[in-house]
Residue frames as qw, qx, qy, qz and C-alpha x, y, z in Angstrom:
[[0.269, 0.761, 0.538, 0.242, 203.95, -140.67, -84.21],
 [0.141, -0.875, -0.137, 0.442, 205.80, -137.29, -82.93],
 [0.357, -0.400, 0.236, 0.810, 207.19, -137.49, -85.96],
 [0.138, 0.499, 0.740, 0.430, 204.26, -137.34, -88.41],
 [0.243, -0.810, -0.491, 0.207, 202.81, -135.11, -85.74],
 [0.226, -0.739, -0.024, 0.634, 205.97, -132.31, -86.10],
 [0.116, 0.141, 0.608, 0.773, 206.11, -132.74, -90.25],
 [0.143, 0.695, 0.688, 0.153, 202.44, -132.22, -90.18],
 [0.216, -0.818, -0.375, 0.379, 202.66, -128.96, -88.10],
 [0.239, -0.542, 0.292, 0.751, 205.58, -127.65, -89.80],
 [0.162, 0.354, 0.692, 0.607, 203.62, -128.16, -93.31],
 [0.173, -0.745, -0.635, 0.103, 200.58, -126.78, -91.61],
 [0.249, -0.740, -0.107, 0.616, 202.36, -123.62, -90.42],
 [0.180, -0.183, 0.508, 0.822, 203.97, -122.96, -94.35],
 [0.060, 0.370, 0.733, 0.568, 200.55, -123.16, -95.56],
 [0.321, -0.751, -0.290, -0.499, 198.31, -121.16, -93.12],
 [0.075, 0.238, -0.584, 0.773, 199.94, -119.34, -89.71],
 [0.555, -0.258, 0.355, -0.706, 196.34, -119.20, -87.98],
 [0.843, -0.184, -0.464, -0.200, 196.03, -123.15, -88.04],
 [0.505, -0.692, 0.433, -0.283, 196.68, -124.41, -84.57],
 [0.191, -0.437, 0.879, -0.022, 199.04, -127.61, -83.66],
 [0.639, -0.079, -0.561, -0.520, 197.40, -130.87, -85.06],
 [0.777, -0.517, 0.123, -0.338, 195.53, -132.99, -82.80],
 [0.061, 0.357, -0.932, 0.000, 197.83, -135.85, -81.45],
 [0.851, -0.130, -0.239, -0.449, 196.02, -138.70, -81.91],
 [0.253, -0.655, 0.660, -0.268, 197.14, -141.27, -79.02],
 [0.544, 0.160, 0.821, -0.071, 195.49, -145.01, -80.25],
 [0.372, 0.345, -0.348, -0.788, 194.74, -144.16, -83.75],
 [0.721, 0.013, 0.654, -0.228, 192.90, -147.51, -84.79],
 [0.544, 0.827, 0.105, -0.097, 193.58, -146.74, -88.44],
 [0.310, -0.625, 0.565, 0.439, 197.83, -147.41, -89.50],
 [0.742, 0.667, 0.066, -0.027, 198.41, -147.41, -93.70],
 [0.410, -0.460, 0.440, 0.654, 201.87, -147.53, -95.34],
 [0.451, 0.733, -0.241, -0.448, 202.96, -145.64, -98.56],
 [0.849, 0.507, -0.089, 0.115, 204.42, -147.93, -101.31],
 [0.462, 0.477, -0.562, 0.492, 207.99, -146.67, -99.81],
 [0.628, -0.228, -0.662, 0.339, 207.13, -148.16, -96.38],
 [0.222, 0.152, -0.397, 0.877, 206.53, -145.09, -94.86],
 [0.147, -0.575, -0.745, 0.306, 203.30, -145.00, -91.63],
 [0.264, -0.322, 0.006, -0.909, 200.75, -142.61, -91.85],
 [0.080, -0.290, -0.867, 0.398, 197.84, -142.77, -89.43],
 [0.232, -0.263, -0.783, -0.513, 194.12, -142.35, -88.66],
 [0.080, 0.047, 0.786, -0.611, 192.21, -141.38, -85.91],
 [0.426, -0.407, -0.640, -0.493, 187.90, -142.28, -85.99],
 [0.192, 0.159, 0.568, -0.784, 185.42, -140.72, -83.48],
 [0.031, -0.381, -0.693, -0.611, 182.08, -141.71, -83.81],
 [0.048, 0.155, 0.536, -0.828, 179.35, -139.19, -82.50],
 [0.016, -0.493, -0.829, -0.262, 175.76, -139.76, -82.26],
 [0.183, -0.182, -0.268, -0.928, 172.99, -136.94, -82.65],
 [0.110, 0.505, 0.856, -0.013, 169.57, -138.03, -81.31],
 [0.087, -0.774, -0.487, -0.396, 166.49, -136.37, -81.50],
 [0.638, -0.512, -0.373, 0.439, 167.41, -134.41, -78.26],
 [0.448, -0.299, 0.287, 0.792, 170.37, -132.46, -79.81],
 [0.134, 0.858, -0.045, -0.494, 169.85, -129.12, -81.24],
 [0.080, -0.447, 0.796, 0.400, 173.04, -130.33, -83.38],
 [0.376, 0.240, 0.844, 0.297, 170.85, -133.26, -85.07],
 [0.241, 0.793, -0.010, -0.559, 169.07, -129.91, -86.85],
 [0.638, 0.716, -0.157, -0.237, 171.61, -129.90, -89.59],
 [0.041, -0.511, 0.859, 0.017, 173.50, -133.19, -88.73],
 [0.704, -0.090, -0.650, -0.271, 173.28, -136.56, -89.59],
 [0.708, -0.561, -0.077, -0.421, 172.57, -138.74, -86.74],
 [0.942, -0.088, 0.106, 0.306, 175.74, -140.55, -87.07],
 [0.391, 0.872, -0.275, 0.108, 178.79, -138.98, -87.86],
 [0.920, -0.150, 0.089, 0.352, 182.29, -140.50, -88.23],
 [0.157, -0.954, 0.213, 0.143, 184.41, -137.95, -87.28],
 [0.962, 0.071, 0.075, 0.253, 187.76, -138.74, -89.12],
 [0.285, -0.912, 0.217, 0.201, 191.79, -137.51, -88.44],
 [0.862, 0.409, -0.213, 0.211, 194.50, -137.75, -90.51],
 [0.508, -0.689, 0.336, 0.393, 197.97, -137.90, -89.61],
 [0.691, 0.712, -0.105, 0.073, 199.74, -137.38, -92.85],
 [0.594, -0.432, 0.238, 0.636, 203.02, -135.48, -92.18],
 [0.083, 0.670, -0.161, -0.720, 204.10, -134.34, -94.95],
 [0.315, 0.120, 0.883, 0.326, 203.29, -137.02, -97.23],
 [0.274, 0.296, -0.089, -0.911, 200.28, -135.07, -98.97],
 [0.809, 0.031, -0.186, -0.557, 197.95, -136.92, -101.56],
 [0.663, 0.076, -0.743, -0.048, 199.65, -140.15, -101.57],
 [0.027, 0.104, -0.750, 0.653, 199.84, -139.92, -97.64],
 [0.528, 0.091, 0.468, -0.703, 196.10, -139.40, -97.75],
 [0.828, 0.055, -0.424, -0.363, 194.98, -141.87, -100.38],
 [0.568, 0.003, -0.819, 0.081, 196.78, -144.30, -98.40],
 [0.197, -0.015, 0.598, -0.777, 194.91, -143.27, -94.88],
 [0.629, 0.208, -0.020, -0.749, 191.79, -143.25, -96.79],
 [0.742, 0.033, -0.626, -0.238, 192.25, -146.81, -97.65],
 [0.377, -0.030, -0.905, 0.195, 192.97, -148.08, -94.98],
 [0.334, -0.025, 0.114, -0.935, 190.30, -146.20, -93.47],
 [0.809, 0.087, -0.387, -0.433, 187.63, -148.23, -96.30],
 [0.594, 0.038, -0.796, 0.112, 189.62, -151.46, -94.88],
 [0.056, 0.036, -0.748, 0.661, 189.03, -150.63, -91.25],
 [0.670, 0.162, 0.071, -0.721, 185.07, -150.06, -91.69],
 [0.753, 0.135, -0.369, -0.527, 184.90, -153.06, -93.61],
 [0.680, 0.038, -0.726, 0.095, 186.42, -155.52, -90.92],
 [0.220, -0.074, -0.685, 0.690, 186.19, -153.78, -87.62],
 [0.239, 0.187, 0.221, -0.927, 182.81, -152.00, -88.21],
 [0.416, 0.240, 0.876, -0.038, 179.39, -153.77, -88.27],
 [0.210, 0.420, 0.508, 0.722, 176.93, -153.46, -90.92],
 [0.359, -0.815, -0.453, -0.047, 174.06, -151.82, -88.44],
 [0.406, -0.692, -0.130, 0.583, 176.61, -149.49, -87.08],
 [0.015, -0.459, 0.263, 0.848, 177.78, -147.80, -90.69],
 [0.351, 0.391, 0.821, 0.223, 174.68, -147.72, -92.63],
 [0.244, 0.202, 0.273, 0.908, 174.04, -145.30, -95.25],
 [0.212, -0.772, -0.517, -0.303, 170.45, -144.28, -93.12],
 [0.114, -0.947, 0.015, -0.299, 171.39, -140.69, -91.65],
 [0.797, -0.417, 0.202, 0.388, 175.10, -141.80, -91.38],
 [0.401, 0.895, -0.157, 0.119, 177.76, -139.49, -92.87],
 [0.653, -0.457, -0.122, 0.592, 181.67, -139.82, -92.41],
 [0.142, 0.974, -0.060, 0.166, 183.21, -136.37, -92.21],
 [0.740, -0.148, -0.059, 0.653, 186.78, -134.91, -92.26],
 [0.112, -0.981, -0.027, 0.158, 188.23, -131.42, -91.56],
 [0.753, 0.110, 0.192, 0.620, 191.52, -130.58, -93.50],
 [0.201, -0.495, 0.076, 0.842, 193.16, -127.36, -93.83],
 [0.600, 0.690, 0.309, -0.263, 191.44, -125.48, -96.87],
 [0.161, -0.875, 0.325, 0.322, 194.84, -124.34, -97.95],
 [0.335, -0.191, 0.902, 0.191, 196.04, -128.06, -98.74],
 [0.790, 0.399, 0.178, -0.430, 194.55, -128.73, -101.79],
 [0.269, 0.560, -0.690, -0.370, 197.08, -131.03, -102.63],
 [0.202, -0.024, 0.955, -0.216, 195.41, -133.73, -100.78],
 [0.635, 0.314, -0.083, -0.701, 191.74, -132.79, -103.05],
 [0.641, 0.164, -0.649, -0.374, 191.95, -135.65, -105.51],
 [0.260, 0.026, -0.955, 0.137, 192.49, -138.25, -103.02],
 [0.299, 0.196, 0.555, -0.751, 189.66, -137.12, -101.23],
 [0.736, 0.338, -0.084, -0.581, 186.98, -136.90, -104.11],
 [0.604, 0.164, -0.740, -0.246, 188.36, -140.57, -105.25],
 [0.167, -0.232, -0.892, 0.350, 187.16, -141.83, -101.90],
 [0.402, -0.635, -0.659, 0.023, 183.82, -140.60, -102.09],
 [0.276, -0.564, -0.377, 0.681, 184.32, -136.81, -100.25],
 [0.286, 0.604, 0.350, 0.656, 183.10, -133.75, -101.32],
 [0.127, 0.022, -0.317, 0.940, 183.75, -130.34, -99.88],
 [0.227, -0.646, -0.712, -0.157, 180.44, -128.99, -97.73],
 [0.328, -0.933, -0.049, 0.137, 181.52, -126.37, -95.54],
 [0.326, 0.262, -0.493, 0.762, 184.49, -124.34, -94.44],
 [0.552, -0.649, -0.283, 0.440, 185.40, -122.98, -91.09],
 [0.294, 0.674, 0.003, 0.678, 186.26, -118.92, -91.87],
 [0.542, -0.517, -0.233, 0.620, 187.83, -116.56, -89.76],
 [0.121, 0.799, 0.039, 0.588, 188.12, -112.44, -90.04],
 [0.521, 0.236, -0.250, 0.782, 190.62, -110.75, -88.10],
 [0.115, -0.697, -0.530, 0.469, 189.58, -108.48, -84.87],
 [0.043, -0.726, -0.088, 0.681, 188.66, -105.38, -85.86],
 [0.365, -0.013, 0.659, 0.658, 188.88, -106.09, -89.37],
 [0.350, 0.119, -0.276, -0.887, 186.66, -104.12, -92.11],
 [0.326, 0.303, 0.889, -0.106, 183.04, -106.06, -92.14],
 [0.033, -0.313, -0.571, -0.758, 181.48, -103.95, -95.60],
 [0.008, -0.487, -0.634, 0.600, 179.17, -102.21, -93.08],
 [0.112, 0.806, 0.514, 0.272, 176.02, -100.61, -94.48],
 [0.329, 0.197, -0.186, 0.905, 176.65, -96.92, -93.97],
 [0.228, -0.052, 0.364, -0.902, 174.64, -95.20, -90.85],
 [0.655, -0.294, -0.473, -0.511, 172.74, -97.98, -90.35],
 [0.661, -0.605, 0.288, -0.338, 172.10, -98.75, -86.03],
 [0.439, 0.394, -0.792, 0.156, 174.55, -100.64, -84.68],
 [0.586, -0.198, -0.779, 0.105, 174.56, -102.95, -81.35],
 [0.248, -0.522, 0.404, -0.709, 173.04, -101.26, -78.60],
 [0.106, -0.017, 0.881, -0.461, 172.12, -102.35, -75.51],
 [0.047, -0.522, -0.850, 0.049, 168.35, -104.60, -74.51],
 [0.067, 0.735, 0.516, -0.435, 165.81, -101.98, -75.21],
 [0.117, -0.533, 0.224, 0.807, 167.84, -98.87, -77.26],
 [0.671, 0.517, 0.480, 0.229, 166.31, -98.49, -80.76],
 [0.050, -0.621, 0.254, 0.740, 167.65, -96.32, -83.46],
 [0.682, 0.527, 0.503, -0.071, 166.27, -96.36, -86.75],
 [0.145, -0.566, 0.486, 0.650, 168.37, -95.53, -90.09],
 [0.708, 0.564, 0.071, -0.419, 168.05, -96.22, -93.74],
 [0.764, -0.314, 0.472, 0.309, 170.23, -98.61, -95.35],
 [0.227, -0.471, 0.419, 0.742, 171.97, -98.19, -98.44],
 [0.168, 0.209, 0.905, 0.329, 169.64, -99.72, -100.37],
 [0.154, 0.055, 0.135, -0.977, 167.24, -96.61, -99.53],
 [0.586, -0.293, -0.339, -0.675, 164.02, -98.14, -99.24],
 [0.728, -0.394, -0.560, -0.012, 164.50, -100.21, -95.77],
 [0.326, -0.739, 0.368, -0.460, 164.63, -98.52, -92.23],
 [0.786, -0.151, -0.580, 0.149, 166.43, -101.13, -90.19],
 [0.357, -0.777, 0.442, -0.271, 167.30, -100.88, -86.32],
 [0.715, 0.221, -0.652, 0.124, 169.48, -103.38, -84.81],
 [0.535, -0.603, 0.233, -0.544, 169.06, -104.49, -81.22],
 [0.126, 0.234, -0.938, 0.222, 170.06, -106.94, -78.78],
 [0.554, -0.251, -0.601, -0.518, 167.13, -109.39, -78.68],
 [0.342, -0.389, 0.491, -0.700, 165.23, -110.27, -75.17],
 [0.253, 0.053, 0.870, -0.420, 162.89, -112.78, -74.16],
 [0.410, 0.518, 0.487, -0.571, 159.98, -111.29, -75.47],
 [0.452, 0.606, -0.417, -0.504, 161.33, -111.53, -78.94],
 [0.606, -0.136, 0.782, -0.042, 161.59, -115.28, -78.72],
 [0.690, 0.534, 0.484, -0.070, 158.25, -116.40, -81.12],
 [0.623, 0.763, -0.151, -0.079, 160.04, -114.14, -83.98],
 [0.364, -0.662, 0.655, 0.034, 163.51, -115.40, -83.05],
 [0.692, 0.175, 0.667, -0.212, 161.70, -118.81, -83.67],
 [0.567, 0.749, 0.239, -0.245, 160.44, -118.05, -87.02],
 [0.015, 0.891, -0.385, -0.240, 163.89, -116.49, -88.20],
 [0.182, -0.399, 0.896, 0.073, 165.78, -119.47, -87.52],
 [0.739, 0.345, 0.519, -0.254, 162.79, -121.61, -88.78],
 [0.460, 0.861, -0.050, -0.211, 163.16, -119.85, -92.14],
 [0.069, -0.798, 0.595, 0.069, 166.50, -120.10, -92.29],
 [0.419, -0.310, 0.851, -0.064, 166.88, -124.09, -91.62],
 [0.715, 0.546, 0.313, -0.303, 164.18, -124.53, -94.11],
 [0.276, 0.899, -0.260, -0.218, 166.58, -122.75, -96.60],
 [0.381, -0.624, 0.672, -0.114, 169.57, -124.18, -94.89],
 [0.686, -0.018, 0.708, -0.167, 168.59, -127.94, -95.59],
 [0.736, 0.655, 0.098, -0.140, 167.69, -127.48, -99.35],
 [0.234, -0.913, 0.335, 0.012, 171.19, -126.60, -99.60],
 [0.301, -0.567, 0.726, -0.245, 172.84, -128.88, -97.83],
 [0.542, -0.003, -0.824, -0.168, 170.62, -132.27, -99.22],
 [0.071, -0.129, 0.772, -0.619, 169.24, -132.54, -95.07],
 [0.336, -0.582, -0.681, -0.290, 165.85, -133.61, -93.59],
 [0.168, -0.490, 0.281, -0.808, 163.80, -131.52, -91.36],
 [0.285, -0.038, -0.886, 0.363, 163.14, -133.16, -88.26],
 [0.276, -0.640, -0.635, -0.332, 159.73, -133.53, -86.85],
 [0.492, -0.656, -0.348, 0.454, 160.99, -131.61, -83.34],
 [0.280, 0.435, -0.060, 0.854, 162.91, -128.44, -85.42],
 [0.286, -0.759, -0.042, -0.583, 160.32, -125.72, -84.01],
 [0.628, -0.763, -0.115, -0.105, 160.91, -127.17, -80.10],
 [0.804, 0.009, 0.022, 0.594, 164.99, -127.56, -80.73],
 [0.385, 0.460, 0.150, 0.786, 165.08, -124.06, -82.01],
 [0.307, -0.780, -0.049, -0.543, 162.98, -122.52, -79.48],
 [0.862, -0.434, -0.139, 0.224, 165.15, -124.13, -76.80],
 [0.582, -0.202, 0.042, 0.787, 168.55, -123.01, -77.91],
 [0.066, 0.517, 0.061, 0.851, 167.25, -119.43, -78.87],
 [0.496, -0.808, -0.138, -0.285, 165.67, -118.99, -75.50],
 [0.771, -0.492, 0.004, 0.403, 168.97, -120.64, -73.75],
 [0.483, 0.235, 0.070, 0.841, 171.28, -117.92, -76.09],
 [0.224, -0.768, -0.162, -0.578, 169.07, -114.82, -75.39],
 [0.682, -0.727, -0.058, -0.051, 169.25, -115.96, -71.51],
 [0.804, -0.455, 0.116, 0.365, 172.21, -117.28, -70.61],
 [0.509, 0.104, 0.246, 0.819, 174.91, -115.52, -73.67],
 [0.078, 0.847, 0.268, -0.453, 172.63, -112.02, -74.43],
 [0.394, -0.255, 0.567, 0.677, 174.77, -112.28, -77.59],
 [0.281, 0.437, 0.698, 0.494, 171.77, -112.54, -80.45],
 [0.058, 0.460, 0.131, -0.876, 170.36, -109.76, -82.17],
 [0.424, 0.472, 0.773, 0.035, 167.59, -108.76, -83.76],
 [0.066, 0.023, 0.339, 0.938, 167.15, -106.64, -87.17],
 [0.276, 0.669, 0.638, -0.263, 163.48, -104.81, -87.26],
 [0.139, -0.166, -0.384, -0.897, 161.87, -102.54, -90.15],
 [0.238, -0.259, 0.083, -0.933, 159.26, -100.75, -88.81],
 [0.765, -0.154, 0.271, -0.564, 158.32, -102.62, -86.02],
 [0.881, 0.284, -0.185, -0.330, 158.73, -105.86, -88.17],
 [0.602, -0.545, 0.534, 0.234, 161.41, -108.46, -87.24],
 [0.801, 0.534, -0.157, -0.221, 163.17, -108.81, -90.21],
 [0.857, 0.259, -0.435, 0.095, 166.21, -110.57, -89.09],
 [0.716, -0.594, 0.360, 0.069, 168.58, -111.96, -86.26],
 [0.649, 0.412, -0.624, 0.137, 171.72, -113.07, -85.70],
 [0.764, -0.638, 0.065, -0.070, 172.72, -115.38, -83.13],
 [0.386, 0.570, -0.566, 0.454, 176.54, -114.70, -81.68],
 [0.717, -0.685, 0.127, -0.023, 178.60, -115.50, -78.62],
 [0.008, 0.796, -0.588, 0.145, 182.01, -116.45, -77.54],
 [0.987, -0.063, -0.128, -0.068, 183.73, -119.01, -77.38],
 [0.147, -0.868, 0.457, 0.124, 187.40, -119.92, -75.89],
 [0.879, 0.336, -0.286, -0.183, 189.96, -121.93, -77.62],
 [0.173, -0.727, 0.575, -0.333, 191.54, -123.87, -75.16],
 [0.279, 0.178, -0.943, -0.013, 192.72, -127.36, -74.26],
 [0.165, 0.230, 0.914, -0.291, 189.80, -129.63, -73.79],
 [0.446, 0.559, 0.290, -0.637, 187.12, -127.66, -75.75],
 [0.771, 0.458, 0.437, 0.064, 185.48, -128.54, -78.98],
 [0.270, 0.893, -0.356, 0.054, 188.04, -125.10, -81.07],
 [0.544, -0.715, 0.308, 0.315, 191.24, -126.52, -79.35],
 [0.513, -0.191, 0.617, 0.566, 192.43, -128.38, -82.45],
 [0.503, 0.676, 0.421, 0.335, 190.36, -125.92, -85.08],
 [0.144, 0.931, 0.020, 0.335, 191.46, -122.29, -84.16],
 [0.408, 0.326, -0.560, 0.643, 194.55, -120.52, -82.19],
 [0.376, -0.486, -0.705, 0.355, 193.88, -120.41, -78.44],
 [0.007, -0.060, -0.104, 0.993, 192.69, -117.27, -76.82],
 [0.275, 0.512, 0.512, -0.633, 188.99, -115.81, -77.09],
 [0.098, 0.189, 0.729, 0.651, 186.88, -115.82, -80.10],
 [0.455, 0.269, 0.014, -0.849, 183.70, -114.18, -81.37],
 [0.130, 0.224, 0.910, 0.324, 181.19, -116.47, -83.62],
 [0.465, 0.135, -0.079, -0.871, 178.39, -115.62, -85.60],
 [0.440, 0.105, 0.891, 0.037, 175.92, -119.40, -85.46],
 [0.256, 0.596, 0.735, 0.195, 173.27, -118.64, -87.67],
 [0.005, 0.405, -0.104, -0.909, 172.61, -115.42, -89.62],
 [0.220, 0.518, 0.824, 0.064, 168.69, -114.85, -90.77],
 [0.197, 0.275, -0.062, -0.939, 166.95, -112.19, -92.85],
 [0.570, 0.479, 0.564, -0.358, 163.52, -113.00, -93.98],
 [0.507, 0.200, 0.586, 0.599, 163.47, -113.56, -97.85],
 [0.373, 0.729, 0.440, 0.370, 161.69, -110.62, -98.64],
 [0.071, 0.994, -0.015, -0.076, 164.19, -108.38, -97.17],
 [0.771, -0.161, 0.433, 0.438, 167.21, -110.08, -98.53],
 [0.570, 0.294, 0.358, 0.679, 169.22, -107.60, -100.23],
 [0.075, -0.883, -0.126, -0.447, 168.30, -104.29, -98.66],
 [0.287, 0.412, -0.533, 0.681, 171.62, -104.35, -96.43],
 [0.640, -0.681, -0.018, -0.357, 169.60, -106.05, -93.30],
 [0.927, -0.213, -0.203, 0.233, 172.33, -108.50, -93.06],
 [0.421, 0.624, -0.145, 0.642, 174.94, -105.89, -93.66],
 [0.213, -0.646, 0.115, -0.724, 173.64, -104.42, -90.46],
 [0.711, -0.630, 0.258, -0.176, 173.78, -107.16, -88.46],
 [0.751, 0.385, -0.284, 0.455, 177.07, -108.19, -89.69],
 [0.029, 0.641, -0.180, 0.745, 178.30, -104.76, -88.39],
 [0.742, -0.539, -0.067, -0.394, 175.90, -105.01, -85.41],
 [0.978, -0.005, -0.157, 0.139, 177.93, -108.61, -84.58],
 [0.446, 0.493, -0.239, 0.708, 181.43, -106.87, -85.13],
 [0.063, -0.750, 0.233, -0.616, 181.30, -104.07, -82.94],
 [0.769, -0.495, 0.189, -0.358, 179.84, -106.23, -79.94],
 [0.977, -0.148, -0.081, 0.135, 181.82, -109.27, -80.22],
 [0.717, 0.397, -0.220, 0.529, 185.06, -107.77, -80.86],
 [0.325, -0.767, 0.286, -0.474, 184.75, -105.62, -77.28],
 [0.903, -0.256, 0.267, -0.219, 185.32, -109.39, -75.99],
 [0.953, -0.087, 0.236, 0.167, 187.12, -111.44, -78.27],
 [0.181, -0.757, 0.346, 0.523, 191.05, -110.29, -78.53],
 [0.366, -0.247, 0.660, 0.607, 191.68, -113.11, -81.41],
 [0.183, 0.144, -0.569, -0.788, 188.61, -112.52, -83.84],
 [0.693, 0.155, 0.488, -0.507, 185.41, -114.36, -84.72],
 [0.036, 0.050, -0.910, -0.410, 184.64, -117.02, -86.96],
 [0.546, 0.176, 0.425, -0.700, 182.10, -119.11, -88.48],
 [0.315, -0.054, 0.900, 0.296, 180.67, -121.60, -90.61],
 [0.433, 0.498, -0.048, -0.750, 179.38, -121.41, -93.97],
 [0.868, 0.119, 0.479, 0.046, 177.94, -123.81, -96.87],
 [0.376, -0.267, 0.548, 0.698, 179.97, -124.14, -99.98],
 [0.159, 0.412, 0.822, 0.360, 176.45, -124.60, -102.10],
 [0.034, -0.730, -0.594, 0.337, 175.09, -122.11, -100.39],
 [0.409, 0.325, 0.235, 0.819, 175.32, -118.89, -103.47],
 [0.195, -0.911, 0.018, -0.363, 174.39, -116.03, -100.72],
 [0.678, -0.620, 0.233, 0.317, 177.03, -117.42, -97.80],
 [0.773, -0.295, 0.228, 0.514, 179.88, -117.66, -100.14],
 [0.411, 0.643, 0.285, 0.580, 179.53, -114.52, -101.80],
 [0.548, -0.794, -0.158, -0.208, 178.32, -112.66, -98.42],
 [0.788, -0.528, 0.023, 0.316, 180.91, -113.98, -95.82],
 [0.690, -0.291, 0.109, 0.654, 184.05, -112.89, -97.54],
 [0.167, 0.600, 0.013, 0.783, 183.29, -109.44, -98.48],
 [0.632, -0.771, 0.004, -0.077, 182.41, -109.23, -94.49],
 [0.012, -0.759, 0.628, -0.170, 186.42, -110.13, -93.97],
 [0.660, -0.398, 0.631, -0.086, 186.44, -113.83, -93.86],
 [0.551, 0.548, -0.580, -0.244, 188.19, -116.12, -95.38],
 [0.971, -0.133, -0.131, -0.150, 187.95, -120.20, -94.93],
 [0.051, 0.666, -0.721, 0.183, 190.55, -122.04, -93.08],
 [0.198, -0.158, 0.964, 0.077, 188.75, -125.48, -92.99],
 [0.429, 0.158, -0.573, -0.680, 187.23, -127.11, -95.13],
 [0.728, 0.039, 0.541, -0.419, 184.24, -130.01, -93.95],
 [0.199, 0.416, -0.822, -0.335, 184.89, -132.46, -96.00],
 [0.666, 0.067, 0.611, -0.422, 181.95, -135.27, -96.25],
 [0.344, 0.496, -0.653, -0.459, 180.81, -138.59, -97.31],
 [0.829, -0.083, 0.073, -0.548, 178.12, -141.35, -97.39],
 [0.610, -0.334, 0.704, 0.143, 179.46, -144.78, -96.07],
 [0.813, 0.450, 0.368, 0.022, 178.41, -146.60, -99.77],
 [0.327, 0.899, -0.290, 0.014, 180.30, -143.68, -101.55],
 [0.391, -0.723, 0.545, -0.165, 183.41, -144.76, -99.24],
 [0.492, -0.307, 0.809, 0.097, 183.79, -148.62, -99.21],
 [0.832, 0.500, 0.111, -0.211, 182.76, -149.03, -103.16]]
């Protein structure tokens, strides 16, 4: 396969410099041939979600994590993966293990490569996310002389451009938890319409878990207030991209920034709170991370994909889902 593995990379590299080496898959379970005899491959991870997992929020419960190896063989390389994909589900996978109740398979593909699109939507995928990146230090459309990231406690109050909201921006504590809560509540509410998801009867104790364990343990999230009022958060942190972590085979190694979840209460959407913790986000993360920050946004979603890339990002994978039935019809 090192040679599917050094066409891929060298396609990979002519279409987007910040994609990193593809994974090597070492047992792929998944081998297709093109009409001129030539092997592409397949690699399937399935990971389960329970109730437990913060991550079953705005995941199915199932998810069939799927890898092409292509090379350079493009659509036809991936229509024939994708079939033999459909053939490997339908003889090596029971029915109770790929059933269409809160089972999804997903694939990540370079956004760039959109020569491999059709073959994708004729099996049943449709684009749901990207993965975006923005350059350290890049321009983030920053409200003008509105508070940036200070430290636990500092407040500084300003007027945003939108001249009728005072926003500060602060790193959030402990004691800001319950509105933390709320924020991200709000959000996931949103978040789910969206996306087609279900809210899960545990959201509120999932969310107050991993915002109390980011506040404590990262001190990364921040919190936007108008007089007094929390009117939004964002929760950030770092992450490195290095062999054996979940980034190794999505971004270049080295330190990163992320932004997980960006919230502004609907009734101050559009008065340049996010703007301010955009900014906010920037300043702080990029003291830390030398190669930039990313983040993930929906494709449906018609504030993220207007929003995100006048902040300086710009997608570099694409999430690519797709409901078993869709698949093996």
């Amino acid at each position: 396969m090192e040679h599917l593995t050094d066409a891929q990379t060298r396609r990979w590299d002519e279409l987007d410099p910040a994609l990193p080496t593809p994974a090597a898959l070492s047992d792929p379970p998944v081998t297709a041939r093109l009409p001129d005899g030539r092997a592409v491959h397949c690699g399937v991870y399935r990971a389960s979600y329970d109730s437990g997992m913060v991550q079953s929020l705005w995941m199915p419960r199932t998810v069939w994590e799927v890898t092409p190896l292509l090379g350079d063989t493009g659509e036809a390389g991936m229509t024939a993966s994708l079939d033999g994909l459909r053939r490997w589900f339908d003889t090596d996978v029971t029915a109770d293990e790929f059933s269409d109740a809160d089972t999804a398979v997903e694939l990540y593909w370079p956004s760039r490569d959109v020569d491999v699109a059709p073959a994708l939507f004729r099996h049943g995928f449709m684009p749901m996310s990207v993965l975006a990146i923005r350059t350290r230090g890049a321009a983030s459309g920053a409200v003008p002389g509105v508070a940036r990231g200070e430290q636990p406690g500092e407040r500084h109050s300003q007027t945003s451009s939108a001249g009728h909201t005072h926003v500060t921006v602060r790193r959030a504590t402990l004691s800001d938890l319950d509105e933390l809560v709320a924020l991200q509540s709000m959000e996931l509410r949103y978040s789910l319409r969206v996306i087609g998801g279900t809210m899960r009867d545990n959201a509120t104790e999932l969310i107050t878990t991993s915002m109390r364990r980011s506040v404590y343990f990262s001190g990364r999230v921040l919190l936007a207030e108008s007089d007094g009022v929390a009117v939004g958060a964002a929760d950030c942190g770092l992450a490195r991209a290095a062999k054996g972590t979940w980034i190794q085979h999505r971004l270049p190694a080295g330190q990163w920034g992320y932004i997980g979840t960006l919230a502004v209460s609907s009734d101050a959407r559009g008065t340049g709170v996010g703007g301010a913790l955009v900014e906010a986000a920037h300043q702080m993360l990029d003291a830390d991370a030398e190669r930039g920050t990313f983040l993930f946004y929906d494709l449906a979603n018609p504030l993220s994909t207007v929003f995100w890339p006048r902040k300086g990002y710009r997608p570099l994978w694409t999430k690519w889902v797709c409901k078993p039935a869709a698949l093996l019809r």
